[in-house]
C-alpha positions in Angstrom: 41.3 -52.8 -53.3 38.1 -51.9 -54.7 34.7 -53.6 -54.1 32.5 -55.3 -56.4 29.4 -52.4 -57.8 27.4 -55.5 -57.1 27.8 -55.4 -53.6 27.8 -51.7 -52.8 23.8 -50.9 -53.2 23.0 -53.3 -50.6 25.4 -52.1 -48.1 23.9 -48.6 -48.4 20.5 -49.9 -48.2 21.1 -52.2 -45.2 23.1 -48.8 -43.5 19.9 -46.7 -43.8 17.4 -49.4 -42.2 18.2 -48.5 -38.8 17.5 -44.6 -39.1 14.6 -45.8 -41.4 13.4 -48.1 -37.9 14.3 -45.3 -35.5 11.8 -42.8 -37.3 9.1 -45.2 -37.5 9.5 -45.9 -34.0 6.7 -45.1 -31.7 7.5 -46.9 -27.9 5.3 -47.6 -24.7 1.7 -45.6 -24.7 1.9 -42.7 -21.8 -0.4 -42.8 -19.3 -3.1 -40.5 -19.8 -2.8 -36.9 -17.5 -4.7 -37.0 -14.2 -5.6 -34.0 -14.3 -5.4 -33.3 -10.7 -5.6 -29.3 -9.4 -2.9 -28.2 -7.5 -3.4 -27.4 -3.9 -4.8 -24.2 -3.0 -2.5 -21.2 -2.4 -2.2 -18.8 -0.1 -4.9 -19.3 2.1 -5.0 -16.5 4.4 -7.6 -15.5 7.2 -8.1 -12.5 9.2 -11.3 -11.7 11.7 -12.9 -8.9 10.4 -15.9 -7.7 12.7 -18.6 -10.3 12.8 -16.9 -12.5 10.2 -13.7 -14.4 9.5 -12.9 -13.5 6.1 -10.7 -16.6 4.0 -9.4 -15.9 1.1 -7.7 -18.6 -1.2 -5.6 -18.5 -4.6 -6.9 -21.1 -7.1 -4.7 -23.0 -8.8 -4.3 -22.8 -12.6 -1.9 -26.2 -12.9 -2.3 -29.5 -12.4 0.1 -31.4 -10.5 1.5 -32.6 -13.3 1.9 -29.0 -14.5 -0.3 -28.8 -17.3 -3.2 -26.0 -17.5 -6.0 -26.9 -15.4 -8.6 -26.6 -18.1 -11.8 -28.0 -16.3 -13.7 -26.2 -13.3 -12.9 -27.0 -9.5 -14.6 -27.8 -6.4 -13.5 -26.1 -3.2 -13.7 -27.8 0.7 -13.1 -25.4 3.1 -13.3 -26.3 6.5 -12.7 -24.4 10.1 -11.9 -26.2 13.7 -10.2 -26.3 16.3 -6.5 -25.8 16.1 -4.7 -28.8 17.2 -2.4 -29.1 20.1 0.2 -31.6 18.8 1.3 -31.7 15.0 -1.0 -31.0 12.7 -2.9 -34.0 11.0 -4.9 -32.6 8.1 -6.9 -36.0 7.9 -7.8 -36.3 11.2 -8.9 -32.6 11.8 -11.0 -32.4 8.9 -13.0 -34.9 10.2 -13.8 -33.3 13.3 -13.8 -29.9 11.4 -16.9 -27.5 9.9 -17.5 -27.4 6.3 -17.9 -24.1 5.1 -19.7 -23.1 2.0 -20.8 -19.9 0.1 -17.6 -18.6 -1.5 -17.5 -15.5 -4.0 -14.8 -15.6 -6.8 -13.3 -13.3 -8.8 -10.1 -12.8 -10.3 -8.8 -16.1 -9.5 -9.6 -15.6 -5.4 -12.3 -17.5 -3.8 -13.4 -15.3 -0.5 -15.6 -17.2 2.3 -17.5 -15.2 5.0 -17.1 -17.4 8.5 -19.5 -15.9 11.0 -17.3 -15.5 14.1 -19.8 -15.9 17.0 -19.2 -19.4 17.3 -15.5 -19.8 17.8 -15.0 -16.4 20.1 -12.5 -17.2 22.3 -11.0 -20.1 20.7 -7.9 -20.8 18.5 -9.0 -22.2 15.3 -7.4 -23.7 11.8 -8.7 -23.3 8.7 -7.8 -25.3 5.9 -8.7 -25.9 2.1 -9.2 -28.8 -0.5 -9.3 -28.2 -4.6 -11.2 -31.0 -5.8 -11.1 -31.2 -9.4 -14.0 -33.0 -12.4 -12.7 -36.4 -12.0 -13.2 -36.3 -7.6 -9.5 -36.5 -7.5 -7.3 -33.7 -5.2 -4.0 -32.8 -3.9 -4.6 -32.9 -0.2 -5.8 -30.0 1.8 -3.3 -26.9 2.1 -1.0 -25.3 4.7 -3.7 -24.0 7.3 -4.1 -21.1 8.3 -4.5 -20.2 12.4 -5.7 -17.1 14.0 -7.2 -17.1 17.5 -10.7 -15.1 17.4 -12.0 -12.7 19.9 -14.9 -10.3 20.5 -15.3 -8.3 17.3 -13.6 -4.4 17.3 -16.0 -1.5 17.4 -16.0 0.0 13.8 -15.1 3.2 13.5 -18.0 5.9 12.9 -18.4 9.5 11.7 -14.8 9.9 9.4 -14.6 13.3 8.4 -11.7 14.9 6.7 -10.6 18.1 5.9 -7.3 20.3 4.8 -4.9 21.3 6.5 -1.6 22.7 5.6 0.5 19.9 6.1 -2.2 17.5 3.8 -5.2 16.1 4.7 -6.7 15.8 8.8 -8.7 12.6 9.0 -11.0 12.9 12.4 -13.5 9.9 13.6 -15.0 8.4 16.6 -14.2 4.7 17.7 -12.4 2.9 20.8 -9.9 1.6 21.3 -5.8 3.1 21.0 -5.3 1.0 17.6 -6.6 1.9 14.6 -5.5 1.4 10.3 -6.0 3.8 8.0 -6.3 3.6 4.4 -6.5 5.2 1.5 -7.8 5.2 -2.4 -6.0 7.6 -4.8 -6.9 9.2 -7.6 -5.3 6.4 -9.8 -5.8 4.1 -7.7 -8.5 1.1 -7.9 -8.3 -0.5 -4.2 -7.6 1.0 -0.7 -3.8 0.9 0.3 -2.9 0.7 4.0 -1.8 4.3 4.7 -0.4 4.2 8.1 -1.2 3.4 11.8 -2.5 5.6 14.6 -2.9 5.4 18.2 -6.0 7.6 18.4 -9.0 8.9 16.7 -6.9 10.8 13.9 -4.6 11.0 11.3 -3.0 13.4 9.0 -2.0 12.3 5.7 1.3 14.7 4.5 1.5 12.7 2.1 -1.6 14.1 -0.1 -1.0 16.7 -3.0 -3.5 20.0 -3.2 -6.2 19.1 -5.9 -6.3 15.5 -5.7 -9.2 13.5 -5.1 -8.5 11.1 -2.2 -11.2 8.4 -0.5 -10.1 7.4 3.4 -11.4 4.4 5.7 -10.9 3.4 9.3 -10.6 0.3 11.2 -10.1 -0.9 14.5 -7.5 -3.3 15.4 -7.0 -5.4 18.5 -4.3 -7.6 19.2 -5.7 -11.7 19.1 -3.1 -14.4 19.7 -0.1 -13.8 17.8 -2.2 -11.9 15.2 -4.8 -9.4 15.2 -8.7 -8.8 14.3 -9.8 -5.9 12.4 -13.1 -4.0 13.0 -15.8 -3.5 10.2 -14.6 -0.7 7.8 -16.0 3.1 8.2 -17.6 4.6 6.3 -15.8 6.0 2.9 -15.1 9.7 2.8 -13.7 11.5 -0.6 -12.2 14.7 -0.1 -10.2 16.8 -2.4 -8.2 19.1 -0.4 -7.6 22.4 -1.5 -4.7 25.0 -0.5 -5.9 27.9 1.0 -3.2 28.5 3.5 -0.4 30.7 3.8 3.0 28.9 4.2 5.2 29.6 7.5 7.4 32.9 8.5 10.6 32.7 6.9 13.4 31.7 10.0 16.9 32.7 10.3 17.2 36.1 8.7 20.2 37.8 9.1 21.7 41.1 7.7 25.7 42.1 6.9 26.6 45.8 5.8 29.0 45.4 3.4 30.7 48.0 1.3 27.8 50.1 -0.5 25.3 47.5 0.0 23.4 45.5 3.3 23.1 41.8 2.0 20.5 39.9 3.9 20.0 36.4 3.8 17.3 34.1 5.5 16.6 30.0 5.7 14.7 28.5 2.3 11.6 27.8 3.1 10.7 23.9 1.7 7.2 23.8 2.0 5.2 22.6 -1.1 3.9 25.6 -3.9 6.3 28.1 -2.1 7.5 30.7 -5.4 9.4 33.3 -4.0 10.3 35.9 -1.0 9.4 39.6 -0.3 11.4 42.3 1.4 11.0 44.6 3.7 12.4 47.5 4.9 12.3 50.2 8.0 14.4 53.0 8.1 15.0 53.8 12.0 12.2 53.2 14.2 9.8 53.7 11.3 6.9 51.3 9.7 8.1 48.3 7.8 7.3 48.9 3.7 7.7 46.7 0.9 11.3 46.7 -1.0 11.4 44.2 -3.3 8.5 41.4 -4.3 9.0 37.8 -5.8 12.5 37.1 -5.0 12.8 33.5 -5.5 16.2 32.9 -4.0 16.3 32.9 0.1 18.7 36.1 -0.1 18.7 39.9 -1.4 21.3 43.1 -1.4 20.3 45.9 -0.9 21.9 48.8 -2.6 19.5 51.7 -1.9 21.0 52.8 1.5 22.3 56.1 2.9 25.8 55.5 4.8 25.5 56.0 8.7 21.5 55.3 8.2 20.0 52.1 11.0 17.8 50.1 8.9 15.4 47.3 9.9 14.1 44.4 7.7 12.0 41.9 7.7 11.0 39.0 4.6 7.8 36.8 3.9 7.1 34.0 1.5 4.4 33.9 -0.8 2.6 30.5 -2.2 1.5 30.1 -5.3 -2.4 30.4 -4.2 -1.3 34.4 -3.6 -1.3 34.0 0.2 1.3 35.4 2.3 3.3 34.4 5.1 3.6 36.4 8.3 7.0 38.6 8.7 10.0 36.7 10.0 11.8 38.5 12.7 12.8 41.7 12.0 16.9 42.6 12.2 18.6 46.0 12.8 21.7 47.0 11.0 23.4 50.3 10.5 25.0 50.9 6.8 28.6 51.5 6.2 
């Protein structure tokens, strides 16, 4: 049955007034943003000769996980380390303010003079207070037990060496970090430890320009302290050394020829081999230069003949390895 036309405009109309509401519709107000910082970061601490050095990450959110757009206020505080659990409340009050940070690239770094807590185990802990006073609590704190400041390292020199770069300095002490600023480098890199007063860093390539530093480092609690940094030295090393005697030469007559054939030598800028040759008890002469395989045959014998040889290696900066071991061998 069909319906009346009269009555089918209204029943459209009164079917669109709902969607028409539910666009209009605009619900409770939010509540505005509190725009509190997030808690500081990765606070770390390390005793560094006469200082403590903290270092904290500030945050770039809010709590509420919006961009932090307005600036911050930092509390940092050191004290005692507590025995029981620790009650971040209850030791700031009875903790040391601490002011004077530097910030750069989203890092605030405070210098703590050590003197007074030598000997002690101590927590350090910081706030981010943002515009409106408000803040997220203080953050995880970090503990380190401090202890007489290292002796800093003195005198670094450095010079090459055929296997890289010999670092040499004075300091005591049978712990000691080295590190190390390449030539593409911006900031040090820890290189490597070392028991005693030197270092050699295989690890650096002929013609680069490398920059070194020292510390000291004691043990302190379940941590350690670090010394003062050395002085800088920039060195860049160049190859003047001959590379090693070739090893493990040995010689085969075979049927018009002696094949000899020795141990590749791996060092770095090593090009090729020569050949040398004695006939009898005679002097050894050159018999063939620039052989870049570890093996040559030699065709240019006399059958019944006693022949002696010895090889070298040669390096790219011309120098020349002593002979290997010579080997004696009578042709076919």
């Amino acid at each position: 049955m069909s319906l009346n036309p009269r009555l089918r405009a209204p029943v459209f109309v009164f079917a669109l007034l709902p969607l028409l509401w539910g666009c209009g519709y605009i619900g409770e107000p939010l509540p505005p943003l509190m725009n509190i910082p997030g808690r500081g970061e990765n606070l770390t601490a390390v005793e560094r000769g006469a200082n403590i050095m903290a270092h904290v990450t500030l945050p770039t959110l809010t709590t509420e996980g919006v961009v932090l757009k307005q600036s911050v206020r930092l509390d940092l505080r050191i004290g005692p380390k507590p025995n029981g659990p620790f009650n971040a409340d209850a030791w700031a009050a009875g903790a040391k303010a601490v002011g004077g940070a530097t910030t750069a690239n989203g890092i605030a770094e405070y210098r703590i003079p050590a003197s007074e807590w030598i000997g002690k185990q101590v927590a350090i802990a910081a706030k981010i207070i943002g515009a409106s006073g408000r803040d997220a609590g203080w953050s995880v704190p970090a503990e380190l037990t401090v202890v007489a400041p290292p002796e800093q390292p003195r005198d670094l020199s450095a010079e090459a060496v055929p296997q890289g770069v010999r670092l040499a300095w004075h300091g005591a002490g049978n712990a000691f970090a080295v590190l190390r600023r390449g030539p593409d480098e911006r900031d040090y890199q820890a290189l490597g430890p070392s028991p005693k007063p030197e270092y050699i860093d295989a690890t650096a390539e002929f013609g680069k320009r490398y920059s070194y530093l020292v510390q000291s480092v004691v043990k302190a609690g379940d941590g350690e302290a670090q010394s003062e940094l050395s002085n800088e030295f920039a060195i860049t090393p160049v190859d003047t050394f001959p590379p090693a005697a070739p090893a493990g030469l040995a010689a085969v007559p075979s049927t018009a020829s002696i094949e000899l054939v020795w141990e590749r030598n791996t060092e770095p800028n090593v090009i090729g081999y020569r050949v040398y040759r004695a006939l009898g008890n005679g002097a050894l002469e050159l018999l063939a230069d620039a052989q870049v395989l570890p093996a040559y045959s030699d065709r240019k014998i006399e059958a019944g003949k006693t022949y002696r040889y010895a090889v070298s290696a040669v390096k790219s900066n011309k120098k020349e390895s002593k002979l290997s071991d010579a080997v004696e061998v009578a042709a076919p």
